[in-house]
N, C-alpha and C positions, 0 to 999 in steps of 0.2 A: 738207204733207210737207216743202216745202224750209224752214221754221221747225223741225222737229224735225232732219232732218240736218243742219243748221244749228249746234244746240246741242247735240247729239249729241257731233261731230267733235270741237267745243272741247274738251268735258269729256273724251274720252276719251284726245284726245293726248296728255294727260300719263303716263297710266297704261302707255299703247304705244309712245311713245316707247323706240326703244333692244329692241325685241324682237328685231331679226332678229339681234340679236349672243347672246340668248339666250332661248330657249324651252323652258326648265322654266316648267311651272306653277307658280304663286304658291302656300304653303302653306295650308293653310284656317287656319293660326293666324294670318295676315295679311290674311285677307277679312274687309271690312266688313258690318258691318247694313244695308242702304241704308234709306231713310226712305220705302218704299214703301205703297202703303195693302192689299194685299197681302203672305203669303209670301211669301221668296225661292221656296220649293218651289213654290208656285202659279206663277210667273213664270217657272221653268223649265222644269217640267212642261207648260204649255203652250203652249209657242216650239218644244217636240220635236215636239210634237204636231204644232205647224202645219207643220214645217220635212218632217216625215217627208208630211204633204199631200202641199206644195208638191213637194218631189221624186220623190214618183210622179209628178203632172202634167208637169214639165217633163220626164222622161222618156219619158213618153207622147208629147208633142211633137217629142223627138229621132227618136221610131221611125217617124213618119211621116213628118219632113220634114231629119231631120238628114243626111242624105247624099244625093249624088249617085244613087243607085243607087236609094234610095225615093223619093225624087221621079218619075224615072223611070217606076219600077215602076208608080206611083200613075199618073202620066199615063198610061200604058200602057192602063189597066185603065181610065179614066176613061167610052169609052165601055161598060162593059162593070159599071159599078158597084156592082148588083143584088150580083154577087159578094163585094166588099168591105163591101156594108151587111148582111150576113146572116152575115157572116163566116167564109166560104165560103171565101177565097180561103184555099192555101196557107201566104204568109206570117206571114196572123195567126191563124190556125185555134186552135194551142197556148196562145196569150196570154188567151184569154179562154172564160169559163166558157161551155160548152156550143158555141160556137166562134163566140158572137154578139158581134161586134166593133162599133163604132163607125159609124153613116153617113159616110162619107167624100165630097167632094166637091171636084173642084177644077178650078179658073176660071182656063182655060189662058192667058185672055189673046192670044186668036189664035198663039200659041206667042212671046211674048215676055215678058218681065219688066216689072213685076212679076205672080205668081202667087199663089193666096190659096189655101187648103187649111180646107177647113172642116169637125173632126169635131162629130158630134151625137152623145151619148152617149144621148141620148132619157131618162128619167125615171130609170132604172136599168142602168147596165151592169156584171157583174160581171168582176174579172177571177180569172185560175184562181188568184194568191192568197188570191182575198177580197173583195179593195179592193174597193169601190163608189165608182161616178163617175159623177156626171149633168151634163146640160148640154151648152152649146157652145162651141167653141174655136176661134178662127180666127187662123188663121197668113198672114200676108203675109212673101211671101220677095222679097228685093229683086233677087237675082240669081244665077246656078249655083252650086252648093253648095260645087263649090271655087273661090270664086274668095276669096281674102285680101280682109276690109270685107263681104263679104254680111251679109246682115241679116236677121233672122228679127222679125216683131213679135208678138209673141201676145196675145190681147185673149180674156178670158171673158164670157161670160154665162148666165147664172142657172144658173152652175157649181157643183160642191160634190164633195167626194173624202171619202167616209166622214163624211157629216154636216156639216161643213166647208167653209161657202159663204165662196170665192173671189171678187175682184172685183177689177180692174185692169189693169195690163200685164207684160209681159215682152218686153225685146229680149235679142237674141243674136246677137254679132257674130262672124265667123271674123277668126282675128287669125292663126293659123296651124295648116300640116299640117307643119312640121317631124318633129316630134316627137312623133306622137299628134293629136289633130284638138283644137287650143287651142280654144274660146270666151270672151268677155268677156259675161256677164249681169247685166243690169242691172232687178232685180225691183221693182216699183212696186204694192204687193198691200196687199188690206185683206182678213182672214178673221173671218170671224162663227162664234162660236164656238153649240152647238144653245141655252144660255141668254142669249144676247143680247151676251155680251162682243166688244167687234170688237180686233183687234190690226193695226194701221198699221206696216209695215214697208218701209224700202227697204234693200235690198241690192243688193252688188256684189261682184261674185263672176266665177272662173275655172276654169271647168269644162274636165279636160282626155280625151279621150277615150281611155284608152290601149291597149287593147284590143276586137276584136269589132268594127272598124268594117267592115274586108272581109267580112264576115254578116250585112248589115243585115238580115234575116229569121230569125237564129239568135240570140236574142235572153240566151241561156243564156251565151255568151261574151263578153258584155259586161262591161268593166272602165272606173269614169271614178274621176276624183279632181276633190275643188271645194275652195278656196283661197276666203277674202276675209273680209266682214263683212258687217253689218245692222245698221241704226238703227231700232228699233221704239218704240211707244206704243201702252197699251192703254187702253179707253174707262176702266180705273179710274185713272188717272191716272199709272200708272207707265211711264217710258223707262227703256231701256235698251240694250248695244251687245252684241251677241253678235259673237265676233274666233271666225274658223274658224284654232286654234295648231297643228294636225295636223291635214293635208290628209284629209277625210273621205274613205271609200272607198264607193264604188258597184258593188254587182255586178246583170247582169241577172235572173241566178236568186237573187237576195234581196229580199224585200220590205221590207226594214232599211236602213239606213246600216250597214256593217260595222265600220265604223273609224274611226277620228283624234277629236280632242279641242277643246273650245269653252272660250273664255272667255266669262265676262260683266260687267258693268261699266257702273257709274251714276254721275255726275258723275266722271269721271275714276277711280272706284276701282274697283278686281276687287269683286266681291261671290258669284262662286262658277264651277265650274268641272263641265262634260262630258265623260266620255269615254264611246265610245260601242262599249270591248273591241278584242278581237285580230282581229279581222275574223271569228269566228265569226259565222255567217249566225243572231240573233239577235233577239227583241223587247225585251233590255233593255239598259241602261245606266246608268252611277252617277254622282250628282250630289254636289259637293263642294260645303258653304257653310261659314259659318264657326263655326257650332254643331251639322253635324250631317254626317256622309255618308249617301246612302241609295243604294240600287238604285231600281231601277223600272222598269215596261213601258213601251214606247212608247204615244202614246197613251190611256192614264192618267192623266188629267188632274184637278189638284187646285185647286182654286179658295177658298182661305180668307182672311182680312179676317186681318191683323197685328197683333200684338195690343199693346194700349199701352206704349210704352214698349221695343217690339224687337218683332221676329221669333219667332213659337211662343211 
């Protein structure tokens, strides 16, 4: 992983140099072909795919341990668990189909830090989206939830969100409650896709909470926004940098990204470009390359070999 963000970084500073003075997207009649053994389409189609994954799960992690008040609540209920593994309790009742929520368990540490939080999604758990998530998730939290530097780690195993087996880490830093409930995430993930393709990604990203954090059980008025990049390689040989150019928008009652705009980029050059609409609560979004624009669902994943000589 630190050999591909390595060579990542290089190529790409040239292309992102000089953005924050202006973020228009690049035209598609300036996007290159990259020399991929894949589609461009295949390469973006599924990076959505995984990206929309990944952001259920770390969502799912915010709801159990992102605040002071669900820590709590969890410790609260810890002798009392039966209720939260059946998902009986209250808070999560809504969230999950038939109102069966997650094993929850957490290892109070005789009441000091650090504390661990351990969900079991068990073979299948549905949520009242749809989503399907199985597996286990454990979260080490370094210290009270507001304190500026806490740290969240999260580590899976034999995890998967819609077919989509997960493997690695995730930290999650508090950097501030200024202004909305900042985090610094720093993603270290490898996703197996159901035919065998795996996609290595690290990201580094700014998730800000700006809404919905005084309802941590009201999970319908949740509002975040996430800022940053990813340097990815998938087992067919292709890297790439996806640049987040419009701060994505997250709402709790969407199962979507609603908003903002991605670049992509191989050796230093754009090669095509996401947005992902007007924050209509949606499943699609339109990909820009440089011979073609398309729509498409989320999760619709396209997988074809590029054909000699270019792209399509």
């Amino acid at each position: 992983m630190k050999k591909l963000l390595f060579s990542l970084m290089l190529g790409s500073a040239m292309i992102f140099t000089g953005c924050n003075e202006d973020d228009e997207i690049i035209p598609a009649s300036d996007f290159v072909t990259p020399d991929f053994s894949m589609t461009v389409e295949s390469v973006i189609t599924t990076d959505v795919a995984i990206q929309d994954a990944i952001e259920s799960v770390d969502y799912e992690v915010d709801l159990f341990s992102g605040t002071a008040a669900t820590l709590e609540g969890l410790s609260a209920d810890a002798g009392t668990s039966a209720d939260l593994k059946s998902g009986t309790g209250d808070q999560y009742r809504n969230r999950y189909r038939l109102g069966e929520a997650p094993d929850v368990n957490v290892d109070q540490n005789d009441g000091d830090f650090p504390k661990t939080i351990t969900l079991d999604y068990g073979e299948e758990t549905e949520l009242e989206n749809g989503r399907i998530i199985s597996g286990l998730v454990e979260i080490v939290i370094s210290a009270p939830m507001n304190t500026e530097g806490a740290t969240r780690t999260v580590t899976f195993t034999s995890f998967s969100v819609d077919s989509l087996v997960i493997n690695g880490t995730i930290t999650k830093e508090l950097v501030s409650l200024d202004d909305g409930r900042v985090v610094h995430i720093v993603r270290d993930l490898v996703v197996t896709l159901p035919d065998g393709t795996e996609v290595e990604c690290y990201a580094d990203l700014e998730r800000t909470w700006n809404q919905g954090m005084g309802t941590p059980f009201n999970f319908g008025d949740d509002q975040m926004s996430i800022t940053g990049f990813a340097n990815c390689q998938d087992s067919d040989g292709n890297e790439y940098r996806r640049e987040i150019r419009q701060a994505l928008q997250l709402r709790g009652d969407c199962r979507y990204i609603a908003e903002g705009e991605v670049m992509y980029s191989a050796n230093g050059l754009a090669f095509g470009s996401l947005n992902y609409g007007d924050g209509t609560c949606d499943n699609t979004c339109e990909m820009t390359a440089s011979r073609e624009q398309k729509r498409f669902a989320v999760g619709k994943r396209v997988r074809e070999q590029a054909g000699k000589g270019g792209q399509n």
